[in-house]
C-alpha positions as a Markdown table, in Angstrom:
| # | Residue | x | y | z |
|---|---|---|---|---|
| 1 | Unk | 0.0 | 0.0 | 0.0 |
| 2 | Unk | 2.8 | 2.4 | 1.2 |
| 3 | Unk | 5.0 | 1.6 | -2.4 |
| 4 | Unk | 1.6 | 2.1 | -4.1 |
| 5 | Unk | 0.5 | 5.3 | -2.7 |
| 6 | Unk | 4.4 | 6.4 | -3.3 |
| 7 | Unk | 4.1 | 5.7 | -7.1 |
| 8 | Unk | 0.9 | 7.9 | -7.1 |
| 9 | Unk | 2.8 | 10.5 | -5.3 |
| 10 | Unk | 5.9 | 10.3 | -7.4 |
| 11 | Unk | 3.4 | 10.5 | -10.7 |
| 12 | Unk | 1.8 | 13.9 | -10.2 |
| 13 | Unk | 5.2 | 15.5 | -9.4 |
| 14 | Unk | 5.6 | 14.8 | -13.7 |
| 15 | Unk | 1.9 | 16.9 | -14.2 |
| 16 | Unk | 3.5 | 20.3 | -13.7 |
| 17 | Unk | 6.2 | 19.3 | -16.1 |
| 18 | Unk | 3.8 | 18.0 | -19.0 |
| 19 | Unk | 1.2 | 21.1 | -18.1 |
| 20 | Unk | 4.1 | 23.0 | -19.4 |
| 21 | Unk | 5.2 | 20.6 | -22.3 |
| 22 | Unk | 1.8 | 20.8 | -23.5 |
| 23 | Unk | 2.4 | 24.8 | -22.9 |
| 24 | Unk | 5.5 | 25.3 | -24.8 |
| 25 | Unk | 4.0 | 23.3 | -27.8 |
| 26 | Unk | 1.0 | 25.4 | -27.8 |
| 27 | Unk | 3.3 | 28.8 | -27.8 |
| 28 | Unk | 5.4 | 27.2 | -30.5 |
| 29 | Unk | 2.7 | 26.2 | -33.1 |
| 30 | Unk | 1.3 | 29.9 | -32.4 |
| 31 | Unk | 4.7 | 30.9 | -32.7 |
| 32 | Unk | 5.3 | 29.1 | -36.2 |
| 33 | Unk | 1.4 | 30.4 | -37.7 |
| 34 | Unk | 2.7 | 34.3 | -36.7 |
| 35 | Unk | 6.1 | 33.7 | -38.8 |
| 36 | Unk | 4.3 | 31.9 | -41.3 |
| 37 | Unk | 1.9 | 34.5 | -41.7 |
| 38 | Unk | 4.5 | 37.6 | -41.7 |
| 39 | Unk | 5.9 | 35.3 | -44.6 |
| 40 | Unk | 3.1 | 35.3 | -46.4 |
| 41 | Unk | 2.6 | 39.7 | -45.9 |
| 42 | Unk | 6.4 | 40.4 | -47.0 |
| 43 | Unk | 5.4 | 38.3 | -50.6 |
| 44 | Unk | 2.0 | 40.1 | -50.6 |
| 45 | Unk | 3.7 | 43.4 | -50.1 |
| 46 | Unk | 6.4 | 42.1 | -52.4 |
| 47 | Unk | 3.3 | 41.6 | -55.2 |
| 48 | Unk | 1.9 | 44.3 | -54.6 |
| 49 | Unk | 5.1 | 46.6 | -55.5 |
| 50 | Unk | 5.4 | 44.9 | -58.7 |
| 51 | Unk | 1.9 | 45.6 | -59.6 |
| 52 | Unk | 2.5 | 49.3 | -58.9 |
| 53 | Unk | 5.2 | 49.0 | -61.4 |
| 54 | Unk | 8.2 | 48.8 | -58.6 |
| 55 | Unk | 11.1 | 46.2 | -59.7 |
| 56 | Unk | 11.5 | 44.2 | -56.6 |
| 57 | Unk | 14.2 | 41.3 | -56.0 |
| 58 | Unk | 15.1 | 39.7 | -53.3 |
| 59 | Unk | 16.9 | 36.1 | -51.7 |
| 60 | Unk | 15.5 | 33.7 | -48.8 |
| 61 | Unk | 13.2 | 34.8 | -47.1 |
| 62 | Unk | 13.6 | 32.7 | -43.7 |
| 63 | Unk | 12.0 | 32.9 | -39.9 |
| 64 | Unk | 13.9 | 33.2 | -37.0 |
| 65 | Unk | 13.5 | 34.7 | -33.1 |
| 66 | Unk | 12.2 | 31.6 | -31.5 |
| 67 | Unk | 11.0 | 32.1 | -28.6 |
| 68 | Unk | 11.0 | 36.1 | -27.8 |
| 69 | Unk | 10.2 | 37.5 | -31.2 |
| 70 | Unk | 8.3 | 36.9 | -34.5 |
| 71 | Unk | 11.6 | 37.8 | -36.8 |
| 72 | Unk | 11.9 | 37.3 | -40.7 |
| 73 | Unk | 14.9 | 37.7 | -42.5 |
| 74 | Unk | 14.8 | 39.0 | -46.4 |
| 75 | Unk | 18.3 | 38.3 | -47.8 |
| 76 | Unk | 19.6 | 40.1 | -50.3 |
| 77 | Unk | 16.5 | 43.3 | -50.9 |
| 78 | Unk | 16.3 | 45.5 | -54.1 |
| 79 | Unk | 13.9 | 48.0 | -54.9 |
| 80 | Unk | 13.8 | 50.4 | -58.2 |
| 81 | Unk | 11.8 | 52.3 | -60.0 |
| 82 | Unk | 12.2 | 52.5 | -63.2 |
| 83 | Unk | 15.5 | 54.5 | -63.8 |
| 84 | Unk | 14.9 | 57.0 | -61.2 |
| 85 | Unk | 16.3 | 55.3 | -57.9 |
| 86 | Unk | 17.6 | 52.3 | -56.8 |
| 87 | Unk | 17.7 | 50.6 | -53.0 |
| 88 | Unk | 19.8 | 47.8 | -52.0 |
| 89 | Unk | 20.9 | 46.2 | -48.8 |
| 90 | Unk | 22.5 | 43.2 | -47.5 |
| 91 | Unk | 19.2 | 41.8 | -45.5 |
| 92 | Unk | 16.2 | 43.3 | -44.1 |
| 93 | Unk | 15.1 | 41.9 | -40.7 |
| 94 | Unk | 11.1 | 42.2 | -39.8 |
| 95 | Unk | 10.3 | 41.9 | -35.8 |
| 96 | Unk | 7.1 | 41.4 | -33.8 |
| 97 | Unk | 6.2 | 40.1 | -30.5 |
| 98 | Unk | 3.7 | 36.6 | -31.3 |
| 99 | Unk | 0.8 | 37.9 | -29.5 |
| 100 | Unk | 0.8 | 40.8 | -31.1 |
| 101 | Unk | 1.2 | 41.5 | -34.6 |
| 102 | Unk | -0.1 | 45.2 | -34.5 |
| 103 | Unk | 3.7 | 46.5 | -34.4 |
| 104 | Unk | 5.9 | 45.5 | -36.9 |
| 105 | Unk | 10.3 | 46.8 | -36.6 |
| 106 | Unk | 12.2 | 46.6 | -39.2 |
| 107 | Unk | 15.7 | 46.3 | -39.3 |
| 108 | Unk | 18.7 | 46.9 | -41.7 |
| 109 | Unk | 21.5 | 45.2 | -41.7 |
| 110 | Unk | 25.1 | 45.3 | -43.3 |
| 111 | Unk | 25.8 | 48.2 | -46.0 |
| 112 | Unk | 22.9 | 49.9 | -48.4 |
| 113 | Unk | 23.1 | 51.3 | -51.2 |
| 114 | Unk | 20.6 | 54.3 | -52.7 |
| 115 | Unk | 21.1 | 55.6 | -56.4 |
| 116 | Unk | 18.9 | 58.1 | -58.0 |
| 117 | Unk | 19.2 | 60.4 | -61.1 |
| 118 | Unk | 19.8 | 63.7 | -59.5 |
| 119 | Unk | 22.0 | 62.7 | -56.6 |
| 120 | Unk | 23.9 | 59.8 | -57.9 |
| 121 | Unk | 25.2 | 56.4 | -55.7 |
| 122 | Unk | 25.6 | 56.9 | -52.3 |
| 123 | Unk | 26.8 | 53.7 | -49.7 |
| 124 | Unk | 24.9 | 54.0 | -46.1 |
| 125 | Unk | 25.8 | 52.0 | -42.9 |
| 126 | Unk | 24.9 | 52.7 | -39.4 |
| 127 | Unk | 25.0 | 50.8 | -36.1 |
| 128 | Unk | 21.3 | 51.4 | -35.6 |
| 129 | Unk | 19.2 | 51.5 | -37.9 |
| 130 | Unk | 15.3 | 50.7 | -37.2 |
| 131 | Unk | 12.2 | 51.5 | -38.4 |
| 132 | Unk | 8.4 | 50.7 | -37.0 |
| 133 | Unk | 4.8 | 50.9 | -38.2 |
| 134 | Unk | 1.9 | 50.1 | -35.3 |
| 135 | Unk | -1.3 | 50.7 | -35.3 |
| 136 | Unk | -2.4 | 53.8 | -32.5 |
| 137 | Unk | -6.3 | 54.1 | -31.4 |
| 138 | Unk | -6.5 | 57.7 | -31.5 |
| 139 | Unk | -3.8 | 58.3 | -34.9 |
| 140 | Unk | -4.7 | 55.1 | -36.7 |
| 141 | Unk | -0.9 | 54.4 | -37.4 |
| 142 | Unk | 2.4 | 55.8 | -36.5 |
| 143 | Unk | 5.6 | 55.3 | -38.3 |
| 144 | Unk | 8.7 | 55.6 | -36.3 |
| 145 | Unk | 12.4 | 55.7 | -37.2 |
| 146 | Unk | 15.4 | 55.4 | -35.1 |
| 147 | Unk | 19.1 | 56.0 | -36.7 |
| 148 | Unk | 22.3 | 56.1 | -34.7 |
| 149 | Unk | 26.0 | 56.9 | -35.8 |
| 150 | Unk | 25.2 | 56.7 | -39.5 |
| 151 | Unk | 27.9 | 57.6 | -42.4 |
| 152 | Unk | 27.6 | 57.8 | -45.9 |
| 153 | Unk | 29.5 | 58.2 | -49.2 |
| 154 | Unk | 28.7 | 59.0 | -52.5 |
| 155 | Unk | 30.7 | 56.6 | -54.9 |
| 156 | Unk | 31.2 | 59.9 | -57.5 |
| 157 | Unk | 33.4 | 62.0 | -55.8 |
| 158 | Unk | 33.6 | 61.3 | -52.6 |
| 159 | Unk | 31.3 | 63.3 | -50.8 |
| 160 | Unk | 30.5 | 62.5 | -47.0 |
| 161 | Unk | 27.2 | 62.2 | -44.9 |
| 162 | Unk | 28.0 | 61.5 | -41.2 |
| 163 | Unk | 24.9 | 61.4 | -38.4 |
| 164 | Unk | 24.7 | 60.8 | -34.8 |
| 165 | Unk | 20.8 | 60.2 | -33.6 |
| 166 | Unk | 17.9 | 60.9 | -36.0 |
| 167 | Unk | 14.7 | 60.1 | -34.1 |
| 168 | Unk | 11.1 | 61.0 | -36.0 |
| 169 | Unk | 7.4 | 59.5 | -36.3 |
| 170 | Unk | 5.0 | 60.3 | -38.4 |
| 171 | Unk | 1.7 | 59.8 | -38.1 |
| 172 | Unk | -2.1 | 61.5 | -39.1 |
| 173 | Unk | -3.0 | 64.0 | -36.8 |
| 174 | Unk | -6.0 | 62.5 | -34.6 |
| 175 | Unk | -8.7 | 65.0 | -35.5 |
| 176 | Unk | -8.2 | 65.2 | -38.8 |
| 177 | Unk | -6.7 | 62.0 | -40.6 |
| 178 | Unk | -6.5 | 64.1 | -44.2 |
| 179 | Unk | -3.5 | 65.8 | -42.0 |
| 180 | Unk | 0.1 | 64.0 | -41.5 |
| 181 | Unk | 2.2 | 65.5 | -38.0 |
| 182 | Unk | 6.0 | 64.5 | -38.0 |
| 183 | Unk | 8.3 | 65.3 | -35.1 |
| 184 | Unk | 11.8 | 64.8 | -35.5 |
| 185 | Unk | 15.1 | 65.5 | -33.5 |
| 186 | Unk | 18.3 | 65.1 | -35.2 |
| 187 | Unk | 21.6 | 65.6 | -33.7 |
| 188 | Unk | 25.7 | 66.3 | -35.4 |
| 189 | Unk | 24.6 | 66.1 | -39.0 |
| 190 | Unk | 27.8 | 66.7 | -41.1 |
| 191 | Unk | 28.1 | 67.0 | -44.6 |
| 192 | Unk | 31.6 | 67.6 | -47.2 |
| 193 | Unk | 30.9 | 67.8 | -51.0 |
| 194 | Unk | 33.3 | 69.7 | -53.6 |
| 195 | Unk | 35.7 | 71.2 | -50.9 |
| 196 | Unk | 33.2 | 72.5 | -48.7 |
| 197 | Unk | 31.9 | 71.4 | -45.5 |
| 198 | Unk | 28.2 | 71.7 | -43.6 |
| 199 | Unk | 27.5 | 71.3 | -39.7 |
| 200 | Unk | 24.3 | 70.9 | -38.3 |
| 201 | Unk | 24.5 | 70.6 | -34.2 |
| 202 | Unk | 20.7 | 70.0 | -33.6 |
| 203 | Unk | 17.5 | 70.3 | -35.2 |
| 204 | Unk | 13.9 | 70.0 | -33.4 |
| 205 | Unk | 10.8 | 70.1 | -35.4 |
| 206 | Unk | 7.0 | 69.4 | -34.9 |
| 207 | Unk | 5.1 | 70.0 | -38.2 |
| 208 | Unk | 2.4 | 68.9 | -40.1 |
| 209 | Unk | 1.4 | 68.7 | -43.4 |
| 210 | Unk | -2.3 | 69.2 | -44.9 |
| 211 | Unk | -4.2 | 67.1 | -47.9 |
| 212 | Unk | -1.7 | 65.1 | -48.1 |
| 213 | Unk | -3.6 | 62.9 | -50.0 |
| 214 | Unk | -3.8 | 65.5 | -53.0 |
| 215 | Unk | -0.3 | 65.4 | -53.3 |
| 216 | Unk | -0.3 | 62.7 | -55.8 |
| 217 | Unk | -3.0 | 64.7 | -57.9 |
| 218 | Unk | -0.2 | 67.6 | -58.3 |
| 219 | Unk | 0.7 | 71.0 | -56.7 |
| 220 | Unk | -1.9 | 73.0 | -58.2 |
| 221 | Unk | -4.6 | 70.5 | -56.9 |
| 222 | Unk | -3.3 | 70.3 | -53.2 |
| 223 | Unk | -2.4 | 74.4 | -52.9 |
| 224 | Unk | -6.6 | 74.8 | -54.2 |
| 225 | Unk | -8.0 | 72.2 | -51.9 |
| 226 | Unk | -5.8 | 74.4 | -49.4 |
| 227 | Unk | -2.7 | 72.5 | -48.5 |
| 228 | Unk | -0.1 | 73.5 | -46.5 |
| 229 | Unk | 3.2 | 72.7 | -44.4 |
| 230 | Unk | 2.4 | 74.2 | -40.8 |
| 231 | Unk | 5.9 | 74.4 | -38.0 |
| 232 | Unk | 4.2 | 74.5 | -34.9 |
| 233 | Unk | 7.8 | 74.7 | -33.8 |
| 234 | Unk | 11.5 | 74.7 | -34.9 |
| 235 | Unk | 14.6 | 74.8 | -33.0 |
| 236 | Unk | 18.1 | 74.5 | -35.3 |
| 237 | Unk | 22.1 | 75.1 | -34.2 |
| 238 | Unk | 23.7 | 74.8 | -37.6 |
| 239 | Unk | 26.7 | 76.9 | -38.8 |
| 240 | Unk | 27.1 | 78.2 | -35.2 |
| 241 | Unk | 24.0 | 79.8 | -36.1 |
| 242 | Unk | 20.5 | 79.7 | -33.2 |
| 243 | Unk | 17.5 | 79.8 | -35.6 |
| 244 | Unk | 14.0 | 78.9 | -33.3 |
| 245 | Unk | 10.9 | 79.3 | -36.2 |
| 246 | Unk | 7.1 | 78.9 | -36.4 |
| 247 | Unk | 4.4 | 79.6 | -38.9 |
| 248 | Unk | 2.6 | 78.1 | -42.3 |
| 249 | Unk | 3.7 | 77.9 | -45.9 |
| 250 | Unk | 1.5 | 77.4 | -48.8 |
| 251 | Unk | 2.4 | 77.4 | -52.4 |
| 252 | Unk | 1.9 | 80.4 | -54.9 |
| 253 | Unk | 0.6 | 80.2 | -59.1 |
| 254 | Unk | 4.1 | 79.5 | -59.8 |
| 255 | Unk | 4.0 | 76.1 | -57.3 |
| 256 | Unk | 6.8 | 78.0 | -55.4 |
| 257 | Unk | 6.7 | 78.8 | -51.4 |
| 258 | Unk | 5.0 | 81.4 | -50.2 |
| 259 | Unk | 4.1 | 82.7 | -46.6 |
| 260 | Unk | 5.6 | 84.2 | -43.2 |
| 261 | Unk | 7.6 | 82.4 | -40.4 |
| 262 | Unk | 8.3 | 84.1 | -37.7 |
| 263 | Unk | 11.7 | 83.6 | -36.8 |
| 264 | Unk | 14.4 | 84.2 | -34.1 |
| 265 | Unk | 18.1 | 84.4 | -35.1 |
| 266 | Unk | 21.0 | 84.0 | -32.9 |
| 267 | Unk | 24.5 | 85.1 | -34.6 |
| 268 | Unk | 23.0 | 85.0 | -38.4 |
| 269 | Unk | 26.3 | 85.4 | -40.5 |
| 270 | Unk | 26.6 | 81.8 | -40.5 |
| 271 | Unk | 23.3 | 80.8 | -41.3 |
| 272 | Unk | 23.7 | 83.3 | -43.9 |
| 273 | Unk | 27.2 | 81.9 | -45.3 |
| 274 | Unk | 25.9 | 78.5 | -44.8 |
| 275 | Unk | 22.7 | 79.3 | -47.7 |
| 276 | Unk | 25.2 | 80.5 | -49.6 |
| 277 | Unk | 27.3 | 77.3 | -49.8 |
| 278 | Unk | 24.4 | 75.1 | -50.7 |
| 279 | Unk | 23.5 | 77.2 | -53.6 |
| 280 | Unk | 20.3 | 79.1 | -52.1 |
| 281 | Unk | 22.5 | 82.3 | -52.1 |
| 282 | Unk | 25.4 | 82.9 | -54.6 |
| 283 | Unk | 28.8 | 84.0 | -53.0 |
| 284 | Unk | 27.8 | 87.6 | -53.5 |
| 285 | Unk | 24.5 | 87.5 | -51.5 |
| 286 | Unk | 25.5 | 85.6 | -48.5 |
| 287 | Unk | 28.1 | 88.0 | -48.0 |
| 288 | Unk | 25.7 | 91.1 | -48.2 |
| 289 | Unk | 22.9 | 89.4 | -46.0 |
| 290 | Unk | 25.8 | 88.0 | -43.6 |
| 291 | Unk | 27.0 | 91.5 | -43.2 |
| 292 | Unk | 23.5 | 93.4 | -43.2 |
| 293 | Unk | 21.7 | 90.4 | -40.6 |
| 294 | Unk | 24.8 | 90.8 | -38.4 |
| 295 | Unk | 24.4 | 94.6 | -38.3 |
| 296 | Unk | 20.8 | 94.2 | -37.3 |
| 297 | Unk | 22.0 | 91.2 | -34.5 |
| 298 | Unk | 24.6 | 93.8 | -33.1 |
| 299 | Unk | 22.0 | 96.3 | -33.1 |
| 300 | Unk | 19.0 | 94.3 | -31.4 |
| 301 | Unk | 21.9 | 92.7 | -28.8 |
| 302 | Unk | 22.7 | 89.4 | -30.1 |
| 303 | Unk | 19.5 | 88.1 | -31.8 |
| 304 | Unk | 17.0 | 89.5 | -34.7 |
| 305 | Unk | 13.4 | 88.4 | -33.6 |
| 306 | Unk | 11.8 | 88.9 | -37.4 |
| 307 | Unk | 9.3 | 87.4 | -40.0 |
| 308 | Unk | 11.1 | 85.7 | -43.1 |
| 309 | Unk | 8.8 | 86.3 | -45.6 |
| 310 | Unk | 8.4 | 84.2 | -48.9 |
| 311 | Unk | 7.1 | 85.2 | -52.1 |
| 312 | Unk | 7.8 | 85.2 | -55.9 |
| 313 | Unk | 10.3 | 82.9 | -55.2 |
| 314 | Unk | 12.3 | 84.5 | -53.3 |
| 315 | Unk | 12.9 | 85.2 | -49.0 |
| 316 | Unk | 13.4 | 88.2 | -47.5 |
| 317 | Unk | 14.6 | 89.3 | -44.0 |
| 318 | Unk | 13.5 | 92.9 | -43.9 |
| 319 | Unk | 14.3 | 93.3 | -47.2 |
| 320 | Unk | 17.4 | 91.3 | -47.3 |
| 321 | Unk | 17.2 | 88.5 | -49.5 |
| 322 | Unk | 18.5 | 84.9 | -48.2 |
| 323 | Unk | 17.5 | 82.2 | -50.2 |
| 324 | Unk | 16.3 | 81.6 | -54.0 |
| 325 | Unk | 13.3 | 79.3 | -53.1 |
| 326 | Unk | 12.9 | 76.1 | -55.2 |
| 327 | Unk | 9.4 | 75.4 | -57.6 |
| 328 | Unk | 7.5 | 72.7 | -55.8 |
| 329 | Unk | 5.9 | 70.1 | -58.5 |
């Protein structure tokens, strides 16, 4: 009785150990449907962007993550368009958790490349680089982006892109979905291209941009339906230069910017020199709106607190010009 009653005893000390057998192959086979099932969204996304009349390419696609994360490995990714840009990369990596699928990260990995028309081949790496989509009750969606200690190269000439953090989401603005709100902060952004060089410290931005979804109609038929790019707020340090900005900026008949941002300006010669280095000023100009902004800093102690005003393609700081302002199509 005593050896029986023992074997009983020694039995149900193995239930809490198949309870959790039973468990783990539960959690697996869910586990294997979710990776299945982000499987089968990369190739319908992958069909998709061939319908639209994207070239896409890509290796094995393999699952991975086991038991943490949902994680799906593209090997080998290319995108083009026609001949207007190109995106490679050695392997894309796609993460979710396998209870919930409503948040999807994706991750690059090894060196990409990015080749269009007007700005030629450049070669991007960065230790982090990670992207997210999820679903939000109030904004529908947000898509978020995460970059740290990026550099680039263009394989032309040489010329250097090198970034510390980039952090943004984007998203439609709760009470009116037609509306998209980014905010981004970006920190040491430094450029070199054709023996000149570009420093941004820090940029912070919170803007949002209206019927978005006439964009793809044209200019003319987003700036009637009333479409515009509003900065609820913008801090830069760039050149040395403080700049803090708000305000809204449509487009005029001639699809080019128009509007006033009210602005303050902390030691504007090198803001000025800077526009004239990327071509928004000749030589000539920056120097006369470095000289003539600086006059007005020394005068107002430091800092101009001013409009910038925008029209016929041009922007003016009481009445000294600083940038040629591109056509918008």
């Amino acid at each position: 009785m005593n050896e029986q009653t023992g074997r009983l005893k020694r039995r149900w000390l193995y239930i809490p150990f198949i309870i959790a057998g039973v468990i783990l192959c539960a959690y697996y086979l869910m586990w294997r449907a979710g990776a299945n099932q982000m499987k089968l969204a990369v190739e319908d996304w992958v069909e998709d962007q061939r319908q639209s009349g994207l070239t896409v390419e890509h290796g094995p696609i393999t699952s991975g993550g086991f038991p943490f994360f949902l994680r799906v490995h593209i090997d080998d990714p290319q995108i083009q368009s026609a001949e207007e840009w190109h995106w490679s990369a050695e392997r894309v990596s796609l993460d979710a958790l396998p209870y919930n699928l409503n948040k999807m990260i994706f991750s690059a990995v090894g060196e990409q490349i990015f080749r269009t028309e007007n700005f030629g081949e450049w070669k991007l790496s960065a230790d982090d680089m990670r992207a997210s989509i999820s679903k939000d009750r109030l904004r529908e969606w947000v898509f978020s982006m995460n970059v740290g200690d990026a550099t680039a190269s263009r394989t032309e000439d040489n010329a250097t892109l090198s970034l510390e953090t980039l952090v943004f989401d984007l998203a439609p603005l709760p009470t009116e979905k037609t509306t998209f709100t980014l905010n981004l902060a970006a920190a040491q952004f430094d450029a070199a291209s054709n023996g000149e060089t570009y420093s941004l410290e820090t940029l912070q931005t919170a803007v949002a941009l209206s019927q978005i979804q006439l964009l793809s109609l044209g200019t003319q038929t987003w700036r009637d339906a009333g479409g515009s790019l509003q900065i609820a707020g913008l801090f830069a340090d760039v050149e040395e230069t403080k700049i803090s900005a708000s305000g809204e900026i449509k487009v005029d008949a001639n699809n080019q910017p128009t509007g006033t941002i009210d602005a303050a300006i902390e030691n504007p010669a090198g803001f000025a020199r800077m526009l004239g280095k990327t071509n928004a000023l000749t030589k000539n100009e920056a120097e006369v709106a470095a000289a003539g902004l600086s006059l007005m800093a020394f005068a107002s102690g430091g800092t101009i607190e001013t409009a910038v005003d925008m029209q016929d393609g041009e922007a003016f700081i009481r009445g000294i010009k600083i940038a040629d302002l591109p056509r918008v199509d």
